[in-house]
PDB file with one MODEL, atoms N, CA, C and O in Angstrom:
MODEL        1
ATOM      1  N   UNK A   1     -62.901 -73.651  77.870  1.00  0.00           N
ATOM      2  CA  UNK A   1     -63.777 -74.802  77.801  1.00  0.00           C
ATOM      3  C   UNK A   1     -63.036 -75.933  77.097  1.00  0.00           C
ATOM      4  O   UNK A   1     -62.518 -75.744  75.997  1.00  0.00           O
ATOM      5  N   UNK A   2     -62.972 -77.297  77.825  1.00  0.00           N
ATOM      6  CA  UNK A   2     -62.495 -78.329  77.197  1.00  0.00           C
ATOM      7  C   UNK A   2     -63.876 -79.669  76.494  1.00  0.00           C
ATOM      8  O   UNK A   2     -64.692 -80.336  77.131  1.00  0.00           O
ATOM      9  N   UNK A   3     -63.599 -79.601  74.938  1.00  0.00           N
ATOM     10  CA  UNK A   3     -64.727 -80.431  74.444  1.00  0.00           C
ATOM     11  C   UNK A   3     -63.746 -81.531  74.184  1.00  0.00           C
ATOM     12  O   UNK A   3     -62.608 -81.393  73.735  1.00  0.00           O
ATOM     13  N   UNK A   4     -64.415 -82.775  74.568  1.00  0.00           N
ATOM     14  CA  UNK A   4     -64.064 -84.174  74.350  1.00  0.00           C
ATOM     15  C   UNK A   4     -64.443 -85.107  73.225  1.00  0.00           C
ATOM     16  O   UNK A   4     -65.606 -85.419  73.481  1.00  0.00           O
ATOM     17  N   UNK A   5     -64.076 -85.715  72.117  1.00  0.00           N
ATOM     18  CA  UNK A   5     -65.018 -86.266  71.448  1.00  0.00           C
ATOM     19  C   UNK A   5     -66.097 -87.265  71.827  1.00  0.00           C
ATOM     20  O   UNK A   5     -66.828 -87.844  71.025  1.00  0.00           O
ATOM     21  N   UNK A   6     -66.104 -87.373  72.912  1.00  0.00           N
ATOM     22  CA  UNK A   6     -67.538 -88.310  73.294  1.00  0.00           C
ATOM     23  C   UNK A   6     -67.343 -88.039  74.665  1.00  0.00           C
ATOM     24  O   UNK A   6     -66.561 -87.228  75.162  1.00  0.00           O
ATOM     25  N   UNK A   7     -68.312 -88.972  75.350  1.00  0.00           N
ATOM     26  CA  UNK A   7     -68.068 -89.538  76.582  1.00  0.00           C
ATOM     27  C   UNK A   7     -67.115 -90.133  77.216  1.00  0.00           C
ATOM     28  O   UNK A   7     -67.443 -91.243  77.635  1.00  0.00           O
ATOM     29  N   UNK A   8     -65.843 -89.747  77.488  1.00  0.00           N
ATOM     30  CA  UNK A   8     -65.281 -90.466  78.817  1.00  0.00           C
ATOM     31  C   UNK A   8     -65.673 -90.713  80.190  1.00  0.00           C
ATOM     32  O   UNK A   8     -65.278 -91.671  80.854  1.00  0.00           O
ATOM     33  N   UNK A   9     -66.174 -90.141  80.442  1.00  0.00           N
ATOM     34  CA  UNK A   9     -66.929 -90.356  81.766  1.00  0.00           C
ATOM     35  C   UNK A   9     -66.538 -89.121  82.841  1.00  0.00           C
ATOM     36  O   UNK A   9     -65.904 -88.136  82.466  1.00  0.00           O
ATOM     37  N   UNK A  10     -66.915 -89.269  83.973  1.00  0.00           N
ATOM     38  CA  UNK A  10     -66.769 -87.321  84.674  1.00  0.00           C
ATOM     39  C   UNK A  10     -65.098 -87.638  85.354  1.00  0.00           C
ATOM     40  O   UNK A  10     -64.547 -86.590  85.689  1.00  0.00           O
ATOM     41  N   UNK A  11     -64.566 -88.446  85.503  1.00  0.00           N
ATOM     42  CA  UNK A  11     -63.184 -88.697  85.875  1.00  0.00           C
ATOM     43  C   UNK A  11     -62.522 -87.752  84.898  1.00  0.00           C
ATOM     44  O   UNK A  11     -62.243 -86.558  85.002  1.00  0.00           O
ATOM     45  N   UNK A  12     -62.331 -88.710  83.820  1.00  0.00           N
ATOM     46  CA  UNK A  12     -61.290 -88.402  82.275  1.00  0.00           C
ATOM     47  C   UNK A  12     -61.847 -86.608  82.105  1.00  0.00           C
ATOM     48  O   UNK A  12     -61.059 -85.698  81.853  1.00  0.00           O
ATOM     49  N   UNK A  13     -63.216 -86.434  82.293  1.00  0.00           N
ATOM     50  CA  UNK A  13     -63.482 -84.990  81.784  1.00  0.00           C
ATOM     51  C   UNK A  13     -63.015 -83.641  83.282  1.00  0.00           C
ATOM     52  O   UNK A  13     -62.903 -82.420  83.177  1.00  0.00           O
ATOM     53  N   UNK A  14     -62.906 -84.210  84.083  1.00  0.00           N
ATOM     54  CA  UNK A  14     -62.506 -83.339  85.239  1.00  0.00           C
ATOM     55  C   UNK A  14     -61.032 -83.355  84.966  1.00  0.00           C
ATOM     56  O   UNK A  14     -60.543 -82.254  84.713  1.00  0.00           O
ATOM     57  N   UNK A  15     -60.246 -84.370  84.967  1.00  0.00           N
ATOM     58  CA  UNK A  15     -58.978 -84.649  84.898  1.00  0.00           C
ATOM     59  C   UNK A  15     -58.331 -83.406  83.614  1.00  0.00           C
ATOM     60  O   UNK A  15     -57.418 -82.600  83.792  1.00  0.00           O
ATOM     61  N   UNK A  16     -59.235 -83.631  82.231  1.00  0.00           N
ATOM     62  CA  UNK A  16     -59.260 -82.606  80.835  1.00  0.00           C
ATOM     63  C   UNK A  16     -59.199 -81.424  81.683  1.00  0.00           C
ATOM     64  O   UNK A  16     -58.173 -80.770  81.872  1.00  0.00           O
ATOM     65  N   UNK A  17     -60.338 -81.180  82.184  1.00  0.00           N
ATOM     66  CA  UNK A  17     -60.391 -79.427  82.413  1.00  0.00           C
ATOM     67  C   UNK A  17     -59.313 -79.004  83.593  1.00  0.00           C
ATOM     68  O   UNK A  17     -58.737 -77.924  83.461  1.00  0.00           O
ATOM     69  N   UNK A  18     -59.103 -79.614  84.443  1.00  0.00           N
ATOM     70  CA  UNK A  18     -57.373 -79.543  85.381  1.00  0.00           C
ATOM     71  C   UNK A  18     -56.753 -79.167  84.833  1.00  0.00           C
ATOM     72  O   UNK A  18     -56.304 -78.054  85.108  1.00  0.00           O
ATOM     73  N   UNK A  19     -56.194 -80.097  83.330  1.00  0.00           N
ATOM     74  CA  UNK A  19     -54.698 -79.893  82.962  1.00  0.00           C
ATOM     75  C   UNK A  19     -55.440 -78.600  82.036  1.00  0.00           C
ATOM     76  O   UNK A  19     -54.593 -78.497  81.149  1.00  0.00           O
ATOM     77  N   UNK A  20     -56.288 -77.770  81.772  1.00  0.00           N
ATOM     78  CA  UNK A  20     -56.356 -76.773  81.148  1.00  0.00           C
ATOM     79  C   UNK A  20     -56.460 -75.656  82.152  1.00  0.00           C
ATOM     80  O   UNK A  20     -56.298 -74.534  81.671  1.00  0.00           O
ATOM     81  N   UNK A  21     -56.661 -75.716  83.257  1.00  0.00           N
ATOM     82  CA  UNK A  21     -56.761 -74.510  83.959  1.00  0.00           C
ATOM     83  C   UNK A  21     -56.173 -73.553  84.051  1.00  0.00           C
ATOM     84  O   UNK A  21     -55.070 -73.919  83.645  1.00  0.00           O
ATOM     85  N   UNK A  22     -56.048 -72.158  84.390  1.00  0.00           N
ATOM     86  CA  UNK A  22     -55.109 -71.200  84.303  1.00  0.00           C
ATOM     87  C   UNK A  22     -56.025 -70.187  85.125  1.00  0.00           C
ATOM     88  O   UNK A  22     -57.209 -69.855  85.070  1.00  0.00           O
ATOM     89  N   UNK A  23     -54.968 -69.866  85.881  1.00  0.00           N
ATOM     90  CA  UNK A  23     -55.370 -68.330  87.019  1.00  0.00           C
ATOM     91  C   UNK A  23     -55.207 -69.193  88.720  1.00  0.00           C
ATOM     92  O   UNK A  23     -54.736 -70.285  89.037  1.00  0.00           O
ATOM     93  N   UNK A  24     -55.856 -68.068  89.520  1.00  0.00           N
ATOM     94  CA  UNK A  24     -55.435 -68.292  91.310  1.00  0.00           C
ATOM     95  C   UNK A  24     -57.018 -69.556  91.482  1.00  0.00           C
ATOM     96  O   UNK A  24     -56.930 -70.093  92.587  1.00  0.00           O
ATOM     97  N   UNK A  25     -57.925 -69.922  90.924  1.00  0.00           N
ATOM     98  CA  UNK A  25     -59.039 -70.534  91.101  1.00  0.00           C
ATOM     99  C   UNK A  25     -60.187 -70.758  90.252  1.00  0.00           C
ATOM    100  O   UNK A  25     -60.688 -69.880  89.550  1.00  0.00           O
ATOM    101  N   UNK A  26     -60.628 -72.053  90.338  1.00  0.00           N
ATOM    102  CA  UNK A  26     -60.910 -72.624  89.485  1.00  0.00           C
ATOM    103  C   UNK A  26     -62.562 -73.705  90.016  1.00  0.00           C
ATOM    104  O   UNK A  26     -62.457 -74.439  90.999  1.00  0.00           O
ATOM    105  N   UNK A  27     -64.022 -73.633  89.181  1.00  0.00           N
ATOM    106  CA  UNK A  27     -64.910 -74.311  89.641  1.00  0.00           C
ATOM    107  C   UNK A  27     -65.257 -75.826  88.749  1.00  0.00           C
ATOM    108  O   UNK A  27     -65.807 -75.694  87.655  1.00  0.00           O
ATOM    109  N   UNK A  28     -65.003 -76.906  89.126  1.00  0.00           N
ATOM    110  CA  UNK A  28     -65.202 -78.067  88.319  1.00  0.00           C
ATOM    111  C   UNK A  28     -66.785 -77.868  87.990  1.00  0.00           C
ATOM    112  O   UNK A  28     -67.338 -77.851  89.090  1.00  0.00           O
ATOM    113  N   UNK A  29     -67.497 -77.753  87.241  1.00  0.00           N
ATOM    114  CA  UNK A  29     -69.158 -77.489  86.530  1.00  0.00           C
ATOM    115  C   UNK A  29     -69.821 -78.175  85.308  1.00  0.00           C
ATOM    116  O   UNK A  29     -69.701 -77.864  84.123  1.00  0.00           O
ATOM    117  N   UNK A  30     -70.546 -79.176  85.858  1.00  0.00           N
ATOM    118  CA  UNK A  30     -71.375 -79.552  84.736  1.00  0.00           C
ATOM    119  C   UNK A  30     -71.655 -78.808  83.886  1.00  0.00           C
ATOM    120  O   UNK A  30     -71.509 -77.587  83.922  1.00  0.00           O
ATOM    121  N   UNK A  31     -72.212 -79.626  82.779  1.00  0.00           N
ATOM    122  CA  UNK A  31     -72.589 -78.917  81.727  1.00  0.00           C
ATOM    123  C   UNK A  31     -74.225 -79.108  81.875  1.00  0.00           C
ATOM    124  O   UNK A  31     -75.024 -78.529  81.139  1.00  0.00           O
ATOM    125  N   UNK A  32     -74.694 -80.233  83.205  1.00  0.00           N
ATOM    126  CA  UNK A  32     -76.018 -80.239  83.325  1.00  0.00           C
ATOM    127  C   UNK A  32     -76.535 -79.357  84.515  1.00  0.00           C
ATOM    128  O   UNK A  32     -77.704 -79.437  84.894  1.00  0.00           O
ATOM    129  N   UNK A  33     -75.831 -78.708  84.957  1.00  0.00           N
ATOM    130  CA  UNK A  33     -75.791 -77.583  85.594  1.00  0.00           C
ATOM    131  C   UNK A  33     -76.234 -78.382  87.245  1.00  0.00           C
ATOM    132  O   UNK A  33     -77.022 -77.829  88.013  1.00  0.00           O
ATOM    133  N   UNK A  34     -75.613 -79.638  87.541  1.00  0.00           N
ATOM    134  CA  UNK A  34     -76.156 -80.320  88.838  1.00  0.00           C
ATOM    135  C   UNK A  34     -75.648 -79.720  90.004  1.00  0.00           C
ATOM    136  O   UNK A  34     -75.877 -80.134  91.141  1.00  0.00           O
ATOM    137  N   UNK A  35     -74.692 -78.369  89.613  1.00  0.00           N
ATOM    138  CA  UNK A  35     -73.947 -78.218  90.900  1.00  0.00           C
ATOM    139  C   UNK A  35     -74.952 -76.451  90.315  1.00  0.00           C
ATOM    140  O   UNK A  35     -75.321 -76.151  89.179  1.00  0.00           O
ATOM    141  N   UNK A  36     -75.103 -75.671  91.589  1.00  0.00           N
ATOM    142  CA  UNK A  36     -75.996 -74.151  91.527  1.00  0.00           C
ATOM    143  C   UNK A  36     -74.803 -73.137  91.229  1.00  0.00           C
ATOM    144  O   UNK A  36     -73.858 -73.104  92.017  1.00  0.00           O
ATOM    145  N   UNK A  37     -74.826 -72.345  90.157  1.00  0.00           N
ATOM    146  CA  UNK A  37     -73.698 -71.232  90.339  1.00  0.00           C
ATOM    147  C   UNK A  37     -74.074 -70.279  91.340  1.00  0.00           C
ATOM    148  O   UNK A  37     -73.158 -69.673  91.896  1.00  0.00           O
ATOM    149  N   UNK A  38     -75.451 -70.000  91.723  1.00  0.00           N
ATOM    150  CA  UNK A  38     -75.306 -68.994  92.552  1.00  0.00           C
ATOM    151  C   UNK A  38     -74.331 -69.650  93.926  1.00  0.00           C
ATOM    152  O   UNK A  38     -74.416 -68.980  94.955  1.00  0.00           O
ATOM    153  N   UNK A  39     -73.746 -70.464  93.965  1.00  0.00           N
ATOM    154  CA  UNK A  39     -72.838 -70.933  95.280  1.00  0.00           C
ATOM    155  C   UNK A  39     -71.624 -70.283  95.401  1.00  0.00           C
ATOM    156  O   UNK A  39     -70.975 -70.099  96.430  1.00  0.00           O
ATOM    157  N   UNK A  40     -71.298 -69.856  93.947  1.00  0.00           N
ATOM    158  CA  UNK A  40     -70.016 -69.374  93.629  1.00  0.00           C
ATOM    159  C   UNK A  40     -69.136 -68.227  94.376  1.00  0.00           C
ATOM    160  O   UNK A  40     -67.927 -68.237  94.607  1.00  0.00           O
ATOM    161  N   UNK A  41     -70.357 -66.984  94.763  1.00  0.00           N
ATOM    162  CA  UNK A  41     -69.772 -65.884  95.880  1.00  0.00           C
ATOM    163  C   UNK A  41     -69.782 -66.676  96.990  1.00  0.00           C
ATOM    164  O   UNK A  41     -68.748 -66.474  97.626  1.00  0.00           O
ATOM    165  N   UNK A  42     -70.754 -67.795  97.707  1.00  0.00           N
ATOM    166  CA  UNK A  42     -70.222 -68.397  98.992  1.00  0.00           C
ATOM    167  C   UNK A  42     -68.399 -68.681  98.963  1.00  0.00           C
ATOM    168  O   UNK A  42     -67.608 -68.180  99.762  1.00  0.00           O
ATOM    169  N   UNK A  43     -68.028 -69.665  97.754  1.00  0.00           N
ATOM    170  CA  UNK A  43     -67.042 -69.981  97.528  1.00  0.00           C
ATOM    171  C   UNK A  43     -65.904 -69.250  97.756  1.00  0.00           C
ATOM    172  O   UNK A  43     -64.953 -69.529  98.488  1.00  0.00           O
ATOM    173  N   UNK A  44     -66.121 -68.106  96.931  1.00  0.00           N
ATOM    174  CA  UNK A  44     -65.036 -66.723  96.938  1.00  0.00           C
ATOM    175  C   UNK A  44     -65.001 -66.158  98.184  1.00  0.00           C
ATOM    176  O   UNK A  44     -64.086 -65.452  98.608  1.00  0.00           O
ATOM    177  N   UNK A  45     -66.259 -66.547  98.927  1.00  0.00           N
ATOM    178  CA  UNK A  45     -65.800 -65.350 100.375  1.00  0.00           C
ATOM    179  C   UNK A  45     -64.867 -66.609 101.096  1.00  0.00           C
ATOM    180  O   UNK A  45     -63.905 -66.264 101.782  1.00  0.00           O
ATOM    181  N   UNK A  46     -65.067 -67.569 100.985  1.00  0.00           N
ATOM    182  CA  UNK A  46     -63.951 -68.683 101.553  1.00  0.00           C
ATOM    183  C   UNK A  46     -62.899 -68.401 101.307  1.00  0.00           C
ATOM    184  O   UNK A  46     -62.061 -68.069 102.144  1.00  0.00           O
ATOM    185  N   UNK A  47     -62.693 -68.487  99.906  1.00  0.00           N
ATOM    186  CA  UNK A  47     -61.129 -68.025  99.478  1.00  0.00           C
ATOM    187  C   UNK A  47     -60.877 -66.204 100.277  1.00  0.00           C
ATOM    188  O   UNK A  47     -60.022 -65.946 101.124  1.00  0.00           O
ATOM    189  N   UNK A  48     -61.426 -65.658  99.957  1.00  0.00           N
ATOM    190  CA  UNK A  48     -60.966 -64.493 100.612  1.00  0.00           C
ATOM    191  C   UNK A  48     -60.645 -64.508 102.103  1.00  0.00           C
ATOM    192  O   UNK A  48     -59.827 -63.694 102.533  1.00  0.00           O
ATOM    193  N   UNK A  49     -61.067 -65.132 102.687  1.00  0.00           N
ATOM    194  CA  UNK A  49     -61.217 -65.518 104.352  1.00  0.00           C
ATOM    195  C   UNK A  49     -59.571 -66.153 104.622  1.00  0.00           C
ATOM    196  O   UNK A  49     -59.106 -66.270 105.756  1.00  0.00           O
ATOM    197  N   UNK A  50     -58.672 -66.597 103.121  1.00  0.00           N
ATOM    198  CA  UNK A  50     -57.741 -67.663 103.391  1.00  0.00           C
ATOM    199  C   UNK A  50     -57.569 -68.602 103.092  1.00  0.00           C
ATOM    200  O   UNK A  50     -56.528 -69.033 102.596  1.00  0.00           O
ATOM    201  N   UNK A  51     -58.713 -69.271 103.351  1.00  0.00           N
ATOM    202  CA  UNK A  51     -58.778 -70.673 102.941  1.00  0.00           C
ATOM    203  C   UNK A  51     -58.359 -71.178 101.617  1.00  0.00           C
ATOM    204  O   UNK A  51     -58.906 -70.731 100.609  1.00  0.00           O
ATOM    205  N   UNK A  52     -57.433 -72.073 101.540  1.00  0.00           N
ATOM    206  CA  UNK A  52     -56.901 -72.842 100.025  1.00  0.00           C
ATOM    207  C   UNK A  52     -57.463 -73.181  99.458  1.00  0.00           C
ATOM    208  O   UNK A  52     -57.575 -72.736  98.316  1.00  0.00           O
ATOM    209  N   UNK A  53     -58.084 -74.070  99.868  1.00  0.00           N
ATOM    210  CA  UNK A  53     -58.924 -75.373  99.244  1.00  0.00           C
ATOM    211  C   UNK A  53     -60.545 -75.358  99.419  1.00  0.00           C
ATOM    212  O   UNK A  53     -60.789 -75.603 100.601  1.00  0.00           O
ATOM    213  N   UNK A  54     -61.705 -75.165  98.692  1.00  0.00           N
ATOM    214  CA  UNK A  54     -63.260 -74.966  99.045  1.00  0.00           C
ATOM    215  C   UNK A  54     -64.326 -75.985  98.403  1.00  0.00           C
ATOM    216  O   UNK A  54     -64.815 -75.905  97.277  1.00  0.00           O
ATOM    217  N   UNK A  55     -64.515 -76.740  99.162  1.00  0.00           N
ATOM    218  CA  UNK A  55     -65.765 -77.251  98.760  1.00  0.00           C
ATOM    219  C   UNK A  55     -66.496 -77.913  99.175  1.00  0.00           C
ATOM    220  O   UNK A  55     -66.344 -78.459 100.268  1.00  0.00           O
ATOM    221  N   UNK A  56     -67.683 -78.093  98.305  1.00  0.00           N
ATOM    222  CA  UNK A  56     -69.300 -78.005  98.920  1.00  0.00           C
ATOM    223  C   UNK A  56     -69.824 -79.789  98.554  1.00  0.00           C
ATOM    224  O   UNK A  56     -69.129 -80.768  98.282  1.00  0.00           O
ATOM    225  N   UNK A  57     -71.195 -79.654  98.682  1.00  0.00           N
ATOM    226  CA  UNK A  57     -71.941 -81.245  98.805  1.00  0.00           C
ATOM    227  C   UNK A  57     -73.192 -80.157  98.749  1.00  0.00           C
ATOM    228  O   UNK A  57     -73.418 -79.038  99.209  1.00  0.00           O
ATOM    229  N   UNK A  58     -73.952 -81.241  97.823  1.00  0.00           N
ATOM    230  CA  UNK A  58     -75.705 -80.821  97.453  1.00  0.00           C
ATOM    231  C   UNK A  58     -76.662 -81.382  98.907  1.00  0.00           C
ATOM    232  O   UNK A  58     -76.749 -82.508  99.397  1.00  0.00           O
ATOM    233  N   UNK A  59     -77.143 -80.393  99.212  1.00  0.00           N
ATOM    234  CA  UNK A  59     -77.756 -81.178 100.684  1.00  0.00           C
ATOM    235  C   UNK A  59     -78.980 -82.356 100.569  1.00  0.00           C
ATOM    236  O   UNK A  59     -79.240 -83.450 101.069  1.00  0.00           O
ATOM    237  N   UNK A  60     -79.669 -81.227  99.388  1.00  0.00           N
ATOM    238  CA  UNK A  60     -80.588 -82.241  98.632  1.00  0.00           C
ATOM    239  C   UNK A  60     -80.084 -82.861  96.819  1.00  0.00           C
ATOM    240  O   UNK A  60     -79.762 -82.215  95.822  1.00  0.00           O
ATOM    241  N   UNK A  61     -80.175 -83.855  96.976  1.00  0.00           N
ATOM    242  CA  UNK A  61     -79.713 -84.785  95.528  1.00  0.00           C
ATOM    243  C   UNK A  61     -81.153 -84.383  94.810  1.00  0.00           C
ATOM    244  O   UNK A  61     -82.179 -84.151  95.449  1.00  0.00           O
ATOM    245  N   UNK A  62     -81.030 -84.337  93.212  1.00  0.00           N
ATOM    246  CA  UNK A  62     -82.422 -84.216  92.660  1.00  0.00           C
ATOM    247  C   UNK A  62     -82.442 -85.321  91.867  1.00  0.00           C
ATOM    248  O   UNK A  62     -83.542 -85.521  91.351  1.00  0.00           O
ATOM    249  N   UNK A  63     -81.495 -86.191  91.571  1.00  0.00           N
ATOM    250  CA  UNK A  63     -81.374 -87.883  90.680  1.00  0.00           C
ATOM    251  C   UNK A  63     -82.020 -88.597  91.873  1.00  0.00           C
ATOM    252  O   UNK A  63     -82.065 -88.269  93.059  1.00  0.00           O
ATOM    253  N   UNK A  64     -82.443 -89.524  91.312  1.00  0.00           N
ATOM    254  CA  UNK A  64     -83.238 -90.579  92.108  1.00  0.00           C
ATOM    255  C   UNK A  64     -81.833 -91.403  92.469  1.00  0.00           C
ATOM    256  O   UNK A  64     -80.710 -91.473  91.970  1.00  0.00           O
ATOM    257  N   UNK A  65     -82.496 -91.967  93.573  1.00  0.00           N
ATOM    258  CA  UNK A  65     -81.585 -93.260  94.512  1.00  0.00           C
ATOM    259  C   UNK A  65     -80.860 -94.447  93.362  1.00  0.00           C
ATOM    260  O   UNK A  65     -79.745 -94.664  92.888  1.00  0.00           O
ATOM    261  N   UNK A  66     -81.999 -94.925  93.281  1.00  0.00           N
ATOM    262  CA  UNK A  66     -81.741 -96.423  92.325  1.00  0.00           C
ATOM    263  C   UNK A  66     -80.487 -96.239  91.234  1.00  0.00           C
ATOM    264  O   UNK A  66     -79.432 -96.858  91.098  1.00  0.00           O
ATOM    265  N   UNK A  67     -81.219 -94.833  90.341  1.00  0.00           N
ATOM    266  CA  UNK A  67     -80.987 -95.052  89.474  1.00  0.00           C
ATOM    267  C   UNK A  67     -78.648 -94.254  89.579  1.00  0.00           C
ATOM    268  O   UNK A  67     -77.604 -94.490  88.971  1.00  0.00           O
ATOM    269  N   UNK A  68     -78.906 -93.741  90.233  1.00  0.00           N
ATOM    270  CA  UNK A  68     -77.283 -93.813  90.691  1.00  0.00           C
ATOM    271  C   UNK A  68     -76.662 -94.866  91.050  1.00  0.00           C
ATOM    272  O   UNK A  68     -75.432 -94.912  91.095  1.00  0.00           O
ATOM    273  N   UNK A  69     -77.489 -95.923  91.374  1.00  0.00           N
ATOM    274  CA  UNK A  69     -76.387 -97.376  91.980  1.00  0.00           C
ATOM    275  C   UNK A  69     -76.644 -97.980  90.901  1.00  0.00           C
ATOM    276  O   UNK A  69     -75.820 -98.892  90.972  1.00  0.00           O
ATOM    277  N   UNK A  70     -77.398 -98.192  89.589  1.00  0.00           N
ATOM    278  CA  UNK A  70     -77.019 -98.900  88.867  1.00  0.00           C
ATOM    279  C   UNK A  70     -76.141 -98.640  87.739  1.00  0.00           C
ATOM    280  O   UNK A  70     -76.591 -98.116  86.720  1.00  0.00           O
ATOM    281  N   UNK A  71     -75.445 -98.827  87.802  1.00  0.00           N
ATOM    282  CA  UNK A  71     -74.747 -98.683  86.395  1.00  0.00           C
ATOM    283  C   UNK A  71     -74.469 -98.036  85.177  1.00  0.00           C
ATOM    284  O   UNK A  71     -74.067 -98.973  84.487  1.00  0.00           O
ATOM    285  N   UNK A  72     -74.431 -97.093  84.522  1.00  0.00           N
ATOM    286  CA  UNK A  72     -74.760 -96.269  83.519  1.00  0.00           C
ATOM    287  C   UNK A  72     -74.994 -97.862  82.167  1.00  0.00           C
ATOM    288  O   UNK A  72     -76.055 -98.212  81.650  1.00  0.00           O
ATOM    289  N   UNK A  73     -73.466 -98.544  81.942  1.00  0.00           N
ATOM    290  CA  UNK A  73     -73.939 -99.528  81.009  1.00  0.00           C
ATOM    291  C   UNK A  73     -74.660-100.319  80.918  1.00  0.00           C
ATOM    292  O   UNK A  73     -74.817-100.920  79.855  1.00  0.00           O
ATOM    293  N   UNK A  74     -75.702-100.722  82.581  1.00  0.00           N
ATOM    294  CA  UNK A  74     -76.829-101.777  82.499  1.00  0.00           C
ATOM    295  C   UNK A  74     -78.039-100.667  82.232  1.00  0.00           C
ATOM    296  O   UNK A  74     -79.180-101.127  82.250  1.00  0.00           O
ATOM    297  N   UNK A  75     -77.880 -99.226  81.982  1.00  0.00           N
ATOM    298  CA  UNK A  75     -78.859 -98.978  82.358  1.00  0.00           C
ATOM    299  C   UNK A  75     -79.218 -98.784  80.349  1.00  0.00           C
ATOM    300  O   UNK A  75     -80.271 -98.931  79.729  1.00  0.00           O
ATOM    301  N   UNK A  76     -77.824 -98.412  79.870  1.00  0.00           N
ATOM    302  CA  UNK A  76     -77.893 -98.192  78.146  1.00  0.00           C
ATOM    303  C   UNK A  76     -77.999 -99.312  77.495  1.00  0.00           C
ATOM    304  O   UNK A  76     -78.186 -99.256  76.280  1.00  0.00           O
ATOM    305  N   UNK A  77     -77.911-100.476  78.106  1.00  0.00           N
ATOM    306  CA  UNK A  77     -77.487-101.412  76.958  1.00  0.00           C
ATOM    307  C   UNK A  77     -76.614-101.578  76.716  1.00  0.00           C
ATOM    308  O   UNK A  77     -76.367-102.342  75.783  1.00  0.00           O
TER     309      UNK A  77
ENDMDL
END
């Protein structure tokens, strides 16, 4: 687990947990849990099948519309 002293934003914190990785595979995962772990054996039977590279998209979003296009700093102040 890589802890950051604040907020960098999900770039800088994906980028953190990369350069810490270690082993054959690896799941980028909130800590607000927006992505489902039960997806995780889908994932692995991919990799077992061959495949290098695996990944997914939420079919349904549970954040509202708006509030993703605006801004995080117009939305804090």
């Amino acid at each position: 687990m890589v802890k950051l002293r604040r907020n960098f934003g999900q770039t800088s914190a994906l980028a953190a947990g990369f350069d810490h990785t270690q082993g054959d595979s690896f799941w980028p995962w909130t800590a607000i849990l927006q992505h489902d772990p039960r997806e995780i054996p889908n994932f692995l039977a991919k990799l077992e099948e061959g495949y290098d590279v695996v990944s997914g998209w939420r079919k349904e979003r549970i954040d509202n519309f708006v509030m993703r296009r605006i801004p995080r700093a117009a939305r804090t102040g």
